[in-house]
LUMMARMAR-671391 format. One line per field, with one value per atom (N, C-alpha, C, O): residue in three letters; chain; atom name; x, y, z. Coordinates in Angstrom, 1 decimal. Atoms other than C-alpha are relative to their C-alpha. Layout:
rest <- ALA	...
kette <- A	...
atom <- CA	...
xx <- X	...
yy <- Y	...
zz <- Z	...
END
This chain:
rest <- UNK	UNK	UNK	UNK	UNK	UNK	UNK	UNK	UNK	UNK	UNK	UNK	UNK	UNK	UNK	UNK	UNK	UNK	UNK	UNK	UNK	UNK	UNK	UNK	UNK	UNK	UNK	UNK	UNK	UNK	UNK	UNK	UNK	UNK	UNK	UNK	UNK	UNK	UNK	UNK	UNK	UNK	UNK	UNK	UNK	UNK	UNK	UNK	UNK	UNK	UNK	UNK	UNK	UNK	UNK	UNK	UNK	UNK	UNK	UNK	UNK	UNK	UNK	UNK	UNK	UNK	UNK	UNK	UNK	UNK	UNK	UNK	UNK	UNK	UNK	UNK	UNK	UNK	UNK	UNK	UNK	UNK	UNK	UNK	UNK	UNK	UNK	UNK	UNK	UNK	UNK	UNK	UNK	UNK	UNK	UNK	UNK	UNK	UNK	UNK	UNK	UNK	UNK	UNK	UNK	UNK	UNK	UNK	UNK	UNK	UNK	UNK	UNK	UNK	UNK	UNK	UNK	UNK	UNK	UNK	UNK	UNK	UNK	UNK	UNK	UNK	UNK	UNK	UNK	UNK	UNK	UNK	UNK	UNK	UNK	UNK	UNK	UNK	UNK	UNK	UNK	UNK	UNK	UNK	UNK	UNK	UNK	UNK	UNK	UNK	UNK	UNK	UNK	UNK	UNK	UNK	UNK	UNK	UNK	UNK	UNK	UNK	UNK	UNK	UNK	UNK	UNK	UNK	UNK	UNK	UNK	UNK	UNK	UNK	UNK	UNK	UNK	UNK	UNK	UNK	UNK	UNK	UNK	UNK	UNK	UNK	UNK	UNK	UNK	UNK	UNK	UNK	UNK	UNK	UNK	UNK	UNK	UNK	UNK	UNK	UNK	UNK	UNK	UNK	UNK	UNK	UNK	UNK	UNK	UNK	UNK	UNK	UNK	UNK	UNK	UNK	UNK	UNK	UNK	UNK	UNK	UNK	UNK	UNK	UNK	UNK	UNK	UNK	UNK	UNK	UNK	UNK	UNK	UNK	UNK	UNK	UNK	UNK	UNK	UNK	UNK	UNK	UNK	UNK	UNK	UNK	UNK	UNK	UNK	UNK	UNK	UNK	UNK	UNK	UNK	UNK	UNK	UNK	UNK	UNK	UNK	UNK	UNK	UNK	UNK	UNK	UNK	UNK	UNK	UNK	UNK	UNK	UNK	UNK	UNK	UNK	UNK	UNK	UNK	UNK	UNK	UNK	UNK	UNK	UNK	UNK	UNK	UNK	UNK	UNK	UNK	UNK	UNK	UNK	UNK	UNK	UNK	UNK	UNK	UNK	UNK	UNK	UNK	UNK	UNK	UNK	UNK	UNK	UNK	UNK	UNK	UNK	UNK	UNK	UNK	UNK	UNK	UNK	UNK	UNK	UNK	UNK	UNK	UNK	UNK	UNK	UNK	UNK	UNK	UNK	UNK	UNK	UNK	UNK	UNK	UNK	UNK	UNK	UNK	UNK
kette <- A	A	A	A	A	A	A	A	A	A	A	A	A	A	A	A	A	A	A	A	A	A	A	A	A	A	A	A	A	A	A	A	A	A	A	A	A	A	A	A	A	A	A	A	A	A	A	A	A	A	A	A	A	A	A	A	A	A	A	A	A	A	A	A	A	A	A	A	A	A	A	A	A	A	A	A	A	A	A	A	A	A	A	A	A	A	A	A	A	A	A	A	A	A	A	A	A	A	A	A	A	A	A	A	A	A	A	A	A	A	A	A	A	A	A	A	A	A	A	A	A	A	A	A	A	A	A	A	A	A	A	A	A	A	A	A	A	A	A	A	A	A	A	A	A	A	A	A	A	A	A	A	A	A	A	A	A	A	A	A	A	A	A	A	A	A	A	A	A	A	A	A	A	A	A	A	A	A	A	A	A	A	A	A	A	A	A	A	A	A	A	A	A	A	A	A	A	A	A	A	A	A	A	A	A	A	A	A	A	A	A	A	A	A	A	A	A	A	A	A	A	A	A	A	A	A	A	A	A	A	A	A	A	A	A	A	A	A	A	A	A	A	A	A	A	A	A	A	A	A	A	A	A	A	A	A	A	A	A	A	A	A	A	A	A	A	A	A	A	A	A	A	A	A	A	A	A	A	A	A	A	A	A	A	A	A	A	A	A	A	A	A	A	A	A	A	A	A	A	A	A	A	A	A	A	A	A	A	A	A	A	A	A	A	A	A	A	A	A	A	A	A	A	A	A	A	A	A	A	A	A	A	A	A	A	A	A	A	A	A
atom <- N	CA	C	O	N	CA	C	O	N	CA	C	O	N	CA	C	O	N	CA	C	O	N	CA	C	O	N	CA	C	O	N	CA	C	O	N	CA	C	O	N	CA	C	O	N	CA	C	O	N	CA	C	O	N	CA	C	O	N	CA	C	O	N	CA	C	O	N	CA	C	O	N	CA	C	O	N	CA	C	O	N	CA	C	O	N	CA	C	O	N	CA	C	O	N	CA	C	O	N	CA	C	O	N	CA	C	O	N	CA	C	O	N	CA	C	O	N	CA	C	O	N	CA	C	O	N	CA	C	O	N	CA	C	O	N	CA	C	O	N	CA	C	O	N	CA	C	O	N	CA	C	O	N	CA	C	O	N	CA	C	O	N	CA	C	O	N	CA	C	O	N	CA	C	O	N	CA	C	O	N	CA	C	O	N	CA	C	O	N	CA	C	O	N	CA	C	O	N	CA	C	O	N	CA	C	O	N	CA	C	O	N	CA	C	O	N	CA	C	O	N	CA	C	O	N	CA	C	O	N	CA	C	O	N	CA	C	O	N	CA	C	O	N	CA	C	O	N	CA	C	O	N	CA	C	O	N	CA	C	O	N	CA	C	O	N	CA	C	O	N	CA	C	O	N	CA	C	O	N	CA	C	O	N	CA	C	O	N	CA	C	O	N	CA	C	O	N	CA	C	O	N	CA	C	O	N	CA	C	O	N	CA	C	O	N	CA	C	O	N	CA	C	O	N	CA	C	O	N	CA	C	O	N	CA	C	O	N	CA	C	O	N	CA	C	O	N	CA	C	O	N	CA	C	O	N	CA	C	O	N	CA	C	O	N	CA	C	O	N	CA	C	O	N	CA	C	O	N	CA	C	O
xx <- 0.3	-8.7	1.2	1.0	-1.2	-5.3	-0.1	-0.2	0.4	-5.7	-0.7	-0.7	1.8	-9.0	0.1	0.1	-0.2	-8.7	0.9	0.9	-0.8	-6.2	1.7	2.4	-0.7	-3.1	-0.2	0.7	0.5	-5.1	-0.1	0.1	0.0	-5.5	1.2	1.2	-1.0	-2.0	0.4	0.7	-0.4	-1.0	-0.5	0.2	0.0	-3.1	0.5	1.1	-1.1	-1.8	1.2	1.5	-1.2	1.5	0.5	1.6	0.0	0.6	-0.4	0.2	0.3	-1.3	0.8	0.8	-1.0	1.4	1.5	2.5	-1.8	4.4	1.0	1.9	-0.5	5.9	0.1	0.1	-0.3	6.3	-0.9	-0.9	0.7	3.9	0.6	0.9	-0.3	4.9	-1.4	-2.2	0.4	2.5	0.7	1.6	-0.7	3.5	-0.9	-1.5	1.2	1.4	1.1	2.3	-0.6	2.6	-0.1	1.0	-0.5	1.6	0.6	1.2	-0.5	3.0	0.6	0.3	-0.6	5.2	0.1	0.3	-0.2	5.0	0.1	-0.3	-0.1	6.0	-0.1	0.3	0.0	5.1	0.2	-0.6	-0.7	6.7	-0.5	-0.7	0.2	5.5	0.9	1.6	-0.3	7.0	0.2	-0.6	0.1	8.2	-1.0	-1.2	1.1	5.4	-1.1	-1.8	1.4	2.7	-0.3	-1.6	0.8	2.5	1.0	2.2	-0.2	3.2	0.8	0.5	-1.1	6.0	-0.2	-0.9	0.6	5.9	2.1	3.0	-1.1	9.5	0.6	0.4	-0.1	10.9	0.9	1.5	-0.4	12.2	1.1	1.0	-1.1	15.5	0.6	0.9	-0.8	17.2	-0.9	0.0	1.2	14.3	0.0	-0.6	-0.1	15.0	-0.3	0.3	0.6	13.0	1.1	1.3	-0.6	15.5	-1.1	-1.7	0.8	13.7	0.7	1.7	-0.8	14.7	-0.9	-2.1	0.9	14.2	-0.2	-0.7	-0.1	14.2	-1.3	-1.8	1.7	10.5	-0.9	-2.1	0.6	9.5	0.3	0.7	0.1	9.4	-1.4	-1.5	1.0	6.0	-1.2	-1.1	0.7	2.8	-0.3	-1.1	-0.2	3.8	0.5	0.2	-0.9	6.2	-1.1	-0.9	1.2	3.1	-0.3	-0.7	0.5	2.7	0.6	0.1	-0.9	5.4	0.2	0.1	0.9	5.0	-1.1	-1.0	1.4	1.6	-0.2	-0.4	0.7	0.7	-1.2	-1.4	1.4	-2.7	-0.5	-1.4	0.6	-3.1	0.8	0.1	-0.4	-0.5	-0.6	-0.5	0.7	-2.5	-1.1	-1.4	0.9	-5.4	-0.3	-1.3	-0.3	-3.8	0.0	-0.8	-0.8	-2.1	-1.3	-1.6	1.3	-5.7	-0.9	-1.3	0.4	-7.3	0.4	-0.4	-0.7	-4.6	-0.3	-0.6	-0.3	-4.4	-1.5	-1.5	0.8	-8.1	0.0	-0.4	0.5	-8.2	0.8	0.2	-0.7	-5.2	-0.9	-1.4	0.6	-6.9	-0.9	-0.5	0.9	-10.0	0.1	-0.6	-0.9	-8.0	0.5	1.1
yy <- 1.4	24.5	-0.5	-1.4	0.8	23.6	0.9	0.2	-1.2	26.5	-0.6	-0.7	0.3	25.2	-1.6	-2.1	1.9	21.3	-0.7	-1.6	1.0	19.7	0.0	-0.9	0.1	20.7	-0.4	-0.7	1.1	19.4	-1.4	-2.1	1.7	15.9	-0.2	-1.4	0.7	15.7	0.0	-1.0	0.4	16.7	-0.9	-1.5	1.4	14.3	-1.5	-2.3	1.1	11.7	-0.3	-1.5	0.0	12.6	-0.5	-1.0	0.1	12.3	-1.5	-2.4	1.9	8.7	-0.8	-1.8	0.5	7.4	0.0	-0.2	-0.7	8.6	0.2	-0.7	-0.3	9.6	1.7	2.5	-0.9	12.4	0.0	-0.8	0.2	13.5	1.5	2.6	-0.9	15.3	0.6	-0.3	-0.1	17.6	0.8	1.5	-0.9	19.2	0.4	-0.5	-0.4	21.2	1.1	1.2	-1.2	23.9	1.0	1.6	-1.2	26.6	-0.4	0.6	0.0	25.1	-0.8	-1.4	0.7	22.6	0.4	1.5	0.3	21.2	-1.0	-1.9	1.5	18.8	0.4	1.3	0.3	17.7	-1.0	-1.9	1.2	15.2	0.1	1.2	0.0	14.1	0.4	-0.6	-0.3	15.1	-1.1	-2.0	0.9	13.2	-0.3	-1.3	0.3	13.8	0.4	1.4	0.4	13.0	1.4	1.5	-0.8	16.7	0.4	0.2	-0.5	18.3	0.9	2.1	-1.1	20.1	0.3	-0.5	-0.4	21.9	-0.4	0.0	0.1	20.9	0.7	0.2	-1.1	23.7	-0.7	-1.7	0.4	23.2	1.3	2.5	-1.0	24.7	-0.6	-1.8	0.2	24.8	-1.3	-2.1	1.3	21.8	-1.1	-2.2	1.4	19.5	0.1	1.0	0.3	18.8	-0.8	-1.9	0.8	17.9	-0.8	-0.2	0.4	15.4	-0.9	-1.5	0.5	13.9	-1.6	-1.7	0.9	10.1	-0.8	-1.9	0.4	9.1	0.2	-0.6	-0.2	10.5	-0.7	-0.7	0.5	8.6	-1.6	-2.2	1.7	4.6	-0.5	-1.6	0.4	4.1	-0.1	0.1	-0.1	3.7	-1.3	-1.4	1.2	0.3	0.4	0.1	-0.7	2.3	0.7	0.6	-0.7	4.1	-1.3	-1.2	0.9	0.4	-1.0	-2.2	1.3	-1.4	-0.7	-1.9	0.4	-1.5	-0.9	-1.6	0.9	-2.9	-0.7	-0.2	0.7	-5.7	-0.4	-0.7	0.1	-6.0	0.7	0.3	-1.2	-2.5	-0.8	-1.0	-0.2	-3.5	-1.3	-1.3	1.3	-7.3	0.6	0.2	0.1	-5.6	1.5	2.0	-1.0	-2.7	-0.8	-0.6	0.8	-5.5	-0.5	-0.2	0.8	-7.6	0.8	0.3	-0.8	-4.4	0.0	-0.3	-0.3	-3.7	-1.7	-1.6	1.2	-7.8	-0.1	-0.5	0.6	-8.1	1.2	0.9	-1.2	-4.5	-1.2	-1.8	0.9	-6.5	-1.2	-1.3	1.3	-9.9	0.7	0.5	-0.3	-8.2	0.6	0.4	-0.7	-6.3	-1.0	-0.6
zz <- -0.3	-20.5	0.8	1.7	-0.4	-19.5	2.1	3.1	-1.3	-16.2	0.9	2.1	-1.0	-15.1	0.3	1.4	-0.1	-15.6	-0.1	0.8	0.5	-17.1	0.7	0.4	-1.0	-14.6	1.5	2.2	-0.7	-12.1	0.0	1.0	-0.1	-13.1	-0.6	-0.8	-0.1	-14.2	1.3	1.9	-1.2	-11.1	1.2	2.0	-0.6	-9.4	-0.4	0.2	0.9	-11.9	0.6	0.8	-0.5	-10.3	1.4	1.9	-1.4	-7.1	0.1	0.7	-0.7	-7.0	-0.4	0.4	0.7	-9.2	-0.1	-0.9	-1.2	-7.0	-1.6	-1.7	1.8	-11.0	-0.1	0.8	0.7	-13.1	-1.6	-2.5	0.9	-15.6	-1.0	-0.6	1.2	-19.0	-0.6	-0.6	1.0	-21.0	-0.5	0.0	0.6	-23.7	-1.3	-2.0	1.5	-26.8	-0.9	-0.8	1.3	-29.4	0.9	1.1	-1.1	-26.4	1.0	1.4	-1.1	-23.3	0.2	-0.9	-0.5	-22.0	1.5	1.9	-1.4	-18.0	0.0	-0.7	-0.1	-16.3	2.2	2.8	-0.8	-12.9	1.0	0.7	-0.9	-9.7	0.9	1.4	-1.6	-6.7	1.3	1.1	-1.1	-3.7	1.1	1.3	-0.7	-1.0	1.1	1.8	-1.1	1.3	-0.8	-0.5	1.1	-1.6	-0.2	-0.1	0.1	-2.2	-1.5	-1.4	0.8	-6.0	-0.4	-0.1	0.5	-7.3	-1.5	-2.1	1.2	-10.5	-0.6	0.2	0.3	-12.4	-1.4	-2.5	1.1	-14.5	-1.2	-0.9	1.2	-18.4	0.2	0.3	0.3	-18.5	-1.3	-1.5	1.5	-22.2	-0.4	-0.6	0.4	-23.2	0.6	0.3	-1.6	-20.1	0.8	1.4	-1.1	-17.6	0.8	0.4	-0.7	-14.7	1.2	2.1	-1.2	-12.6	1.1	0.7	-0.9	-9.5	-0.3	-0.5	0.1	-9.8	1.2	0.9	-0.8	-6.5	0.5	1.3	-0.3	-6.2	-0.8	-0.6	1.0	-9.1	-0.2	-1.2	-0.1	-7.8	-0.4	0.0	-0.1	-8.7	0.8	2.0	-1.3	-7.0	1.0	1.9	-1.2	-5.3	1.1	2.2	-1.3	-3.3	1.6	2.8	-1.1	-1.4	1.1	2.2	-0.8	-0.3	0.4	0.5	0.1	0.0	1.7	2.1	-1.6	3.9	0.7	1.7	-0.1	4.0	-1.0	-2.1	0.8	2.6	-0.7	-1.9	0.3	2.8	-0.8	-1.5	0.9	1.0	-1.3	-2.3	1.3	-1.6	-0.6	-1.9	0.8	-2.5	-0.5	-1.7	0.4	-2.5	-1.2	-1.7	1.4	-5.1	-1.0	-1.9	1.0	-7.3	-0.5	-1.6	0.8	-7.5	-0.9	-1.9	0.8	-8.9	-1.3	-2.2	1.0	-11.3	-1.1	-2.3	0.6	-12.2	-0.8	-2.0	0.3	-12.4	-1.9	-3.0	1.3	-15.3	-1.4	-2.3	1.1	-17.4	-0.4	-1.5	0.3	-17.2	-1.2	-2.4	0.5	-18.5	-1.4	-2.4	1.3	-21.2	-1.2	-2.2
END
């Protein structure tokens, strides 16, 4: 399960969310970071630490911090899910 699916959507997780995504079970521990040019790195566990760089991990405002238009019309998304919540 983890092979077939489920390191896939973390690493997209990783990727739309300019972040760093942890899993971890009783068989495996990964962890995965975005890349500076929105593409996936796999981030190895040395001695039980995941070293990650945090400089790739500002969030997914960062993707838009340039454009406004994209980032109002990210924020209203996000505002309207909370509101709703």
């Amino acid at each position: 399960m983890y092979d077939t699916v489920l390191s896939d959507i973390l690493k997209v997780r990783a990727i739309e969310n300019y972040c760093a995504v942890v899993y971890t079970s009783p068989q495996k521990s990964m962890c995965f970071q975005s890349g500076k040019t929105k593409n996936v790195q796999s981030v190895a566990l040395i001695e039980g630490v995941f070293f990650l760089d945090f400089g790739r991990m500002t969030g997914p405002e960062t993707i838009w911090r340039n454009k406004e238009s994209m980032k109002a019309s990210w924020r209203k998304g996000y505002e309207t899910l909370i509101n709703t919540l």
